[in-house]
Every structure is written in structure tokens, then in C-alpha cells.
N, C-alpha and C positions, 0 to 999 in steps of 0.2 A: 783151789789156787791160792785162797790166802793162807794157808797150811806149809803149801811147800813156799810161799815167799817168805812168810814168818822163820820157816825152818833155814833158809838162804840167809836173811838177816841173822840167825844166830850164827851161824859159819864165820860171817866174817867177810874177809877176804876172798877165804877159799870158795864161798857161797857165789861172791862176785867173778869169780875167774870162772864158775864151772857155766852161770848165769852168759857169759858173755861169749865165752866157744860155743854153745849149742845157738848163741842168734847169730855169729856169724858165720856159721855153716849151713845156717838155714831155718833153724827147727821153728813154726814161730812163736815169738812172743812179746809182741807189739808193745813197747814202752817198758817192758820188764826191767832190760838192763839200765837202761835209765835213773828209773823207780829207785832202784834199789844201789845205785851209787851214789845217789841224794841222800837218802835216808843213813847211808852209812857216813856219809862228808858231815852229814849233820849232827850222826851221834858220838862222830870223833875228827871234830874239827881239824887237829895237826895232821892227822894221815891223809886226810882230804884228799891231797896229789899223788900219795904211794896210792888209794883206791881207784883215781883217773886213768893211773899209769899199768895199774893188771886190769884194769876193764878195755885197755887199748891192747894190751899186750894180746890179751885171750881173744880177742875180736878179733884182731887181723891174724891171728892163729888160724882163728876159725873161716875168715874168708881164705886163705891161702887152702887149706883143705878143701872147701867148697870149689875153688877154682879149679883147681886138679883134678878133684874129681868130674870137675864140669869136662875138664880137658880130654881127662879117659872116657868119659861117657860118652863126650861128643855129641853130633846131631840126635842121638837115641834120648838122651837128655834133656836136650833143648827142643827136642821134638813135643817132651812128656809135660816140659813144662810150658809150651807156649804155642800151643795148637790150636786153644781155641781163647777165647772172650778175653780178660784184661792181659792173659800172659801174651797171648798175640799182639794185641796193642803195643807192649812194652816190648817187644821183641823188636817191633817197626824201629819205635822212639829210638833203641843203642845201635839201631842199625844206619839210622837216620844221624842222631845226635853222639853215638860213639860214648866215651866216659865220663860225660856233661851228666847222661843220664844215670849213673854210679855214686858220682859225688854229690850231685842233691839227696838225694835219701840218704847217704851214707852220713852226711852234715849237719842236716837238720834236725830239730829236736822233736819235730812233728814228724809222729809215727806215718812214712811212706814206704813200699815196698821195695825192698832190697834183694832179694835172694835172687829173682829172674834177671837181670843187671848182671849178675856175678856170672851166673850161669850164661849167660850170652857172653860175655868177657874171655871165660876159660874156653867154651865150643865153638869161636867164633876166631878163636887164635890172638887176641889182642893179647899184646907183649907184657909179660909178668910182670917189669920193671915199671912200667906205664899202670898198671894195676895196680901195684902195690904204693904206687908212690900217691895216684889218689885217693885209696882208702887211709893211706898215713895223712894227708893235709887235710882230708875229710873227718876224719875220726878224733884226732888231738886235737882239736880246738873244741869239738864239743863234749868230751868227756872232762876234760880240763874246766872246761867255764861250765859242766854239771856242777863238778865237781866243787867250784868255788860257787856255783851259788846253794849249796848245799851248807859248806862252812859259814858262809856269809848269814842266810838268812833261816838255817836251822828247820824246826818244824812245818812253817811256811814256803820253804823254798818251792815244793811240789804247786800247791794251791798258786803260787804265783806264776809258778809255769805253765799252767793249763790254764790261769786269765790271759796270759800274751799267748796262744798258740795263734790268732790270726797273723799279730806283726808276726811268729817266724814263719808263719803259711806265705806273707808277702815276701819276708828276705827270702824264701826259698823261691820264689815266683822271679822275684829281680833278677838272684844268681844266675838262674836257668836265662834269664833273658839276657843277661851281659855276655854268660858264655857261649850261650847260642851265637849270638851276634858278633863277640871274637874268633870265633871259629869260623863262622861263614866269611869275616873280611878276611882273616886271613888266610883261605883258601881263596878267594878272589884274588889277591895280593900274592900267591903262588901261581896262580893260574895264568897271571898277567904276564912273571918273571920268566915262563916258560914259555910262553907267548913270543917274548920281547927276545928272548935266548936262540929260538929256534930261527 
């Protein structure tokens, strides 16, 4: 594994575009693309943002193919992947919580599971536009702020991120908690207006 990231680091860019279509189509590689946006923000600090902006690019490349093919697969898909033990669980959670459960993993910097998320997204009919618009507000805020603490703090930046992984375990805990709870008021708050309509 350190062989072909070492081999990805010498690429470049191109190392990081091909790094970030295969995590967001699925394949996995927990913390990979990450890893390896830091490292390069840090060995060339000016590009910093041109390497945020192909790690966003390739990513939602890559979810957009994951989607579709979630789409064409259909239930024969979402069957494979959430029949039994955490894929089930997660299947509950977006069925339950819809693309609350998309956007935290998608956000966070702490390696959580994304692929099953997508894949219930595309098999489950949730509307592309709605898809893609929270993998973009999910995705550019944290390859960006890799990104910059990559330039910012250089060889360190990695070592410093995995001392904070609990505070982003709790902003991911909050998120989940404020959207959960905007979602349910205002589906109470719709429920009411059709209530008060009818």
C-alpha cells in the first residue's frame, strides 16, 4: 500500500484525480484521498487549491457513476449491499434520515462509510439534483480546508489531524443532530400546514 501511495505522490495531480474517482465510486480506501491531498498541499503549497478542486472534481465524478449505476442496478444492488449486518443498519439510517445520512460521511474528515449512502440514493430514486447538490456542499468545504491545512501547516498537517479526530467525531455528531432535528421540525411544520389547509 505504501508503494502505490508513494507511486500516487509522484503523479502528482494526476495520482490525486485517479485516487479520488475510484473512492467515489466506491472502491475502498479509507483516508486515502485525504492523505494524499495534504501531502501534496504541503509539498506545494500555491497549488494547494488547484489539488482541492481535482480531488472535488474526481469525487463527484465518481459518486455520479456510483449513482447510476446504483440506479441501473436497482434493488439487485441494494440488495447485495445491505442485506445483512452494518449495510442493513445503514440502509434503515437513509431510509429513516434520507441525505442527512450522505452528507455526514461525505463532510467529515473522520473516515465513515459512504458507498452504501450513495447506493441507497441512486436505488431508492432520490432525485439527482438533491444528490449532487449534497455531495457538492459536503465535499468542497472539506477538500478545501484539507487542502489549506495541508499549505498552512506542511509536514504536520496529517499528525495534526488525527490528534483532533474526536472534535471532528463530535462536529459530525452535532451535524447529524441539528439536521436530524431540522428535518423532523420541519416535516412537523408541513404536516401542520396541511392539517390547517385541508
Amino acid at each position: 500500500m505504501k508503494e502505490f501511495v508513494a507511486r500516487l505522490v509522484a503523479w502528482g495531480p494526476q495520482g490525486l484525480f485517479l485516487l479520488a474517482l475510484l473512492d467515489g465510486i466506491g472502491v475502498p480506501l479509507p483516508g486515502g484521498v485525504d492523505f494524499l491531498l495534504v501531502v501534496l498541499a504541503a509539498s506545494d503549497p500555491a497549488k494547494a487549491y488547484q489539488f482541492a478542486a481535482i480531488t472535488t472534481v474526481a469525487s463527484i465524478g465518481g459518486g455520479v457513476i456510483l449513482y447510476y449505476l446504483a440506479q441501473k442496478g436497482g434493488e439487485a444492488l441494494l440488495r447485495k449491499h445491505t442485506s445483512t449486518g452494518n449495510g442493513r443498519k445503514f440502509k434503515r439510517w437513509f431510509q429513516r434520515y434520507g441525505l442527512v445520512t450522505l452528507f455526514i460521511p461525505a463532510f467529515v474528515i473522520v473516515p465513515l462509510p459512504l458507498k452504501v449512502f450513495v447506493i441507497c440514493a441512486g436505488a431508492l430514486g432520490i432525485r439527482f439534483r438533491a444528490y449532487l447538490l449534497t455531495l457538492l456542499v459536503a465535499r468542497i468545504p472539506r477538500f478545501f480546508a484539507l487542502a489549506w491545512l495541508g499549505a498552512t501547516y506542511g509536514k504536520d498537517a496529517w499528525p495534526w489531524i488525527k490528534s483532533h479526530g474526536w472534535h471532528m467525531a463530535g462536529i459530525a455528531l452535532l451535524l447529524f443532530v441539528l439536521i436530524t432535528v431540522g428535518i423532523r421540525y420541519t416535516s412537523v411544520e408541513d404536516d401542520s400546514l396541511e392539517e390547517a389547509s385541508s
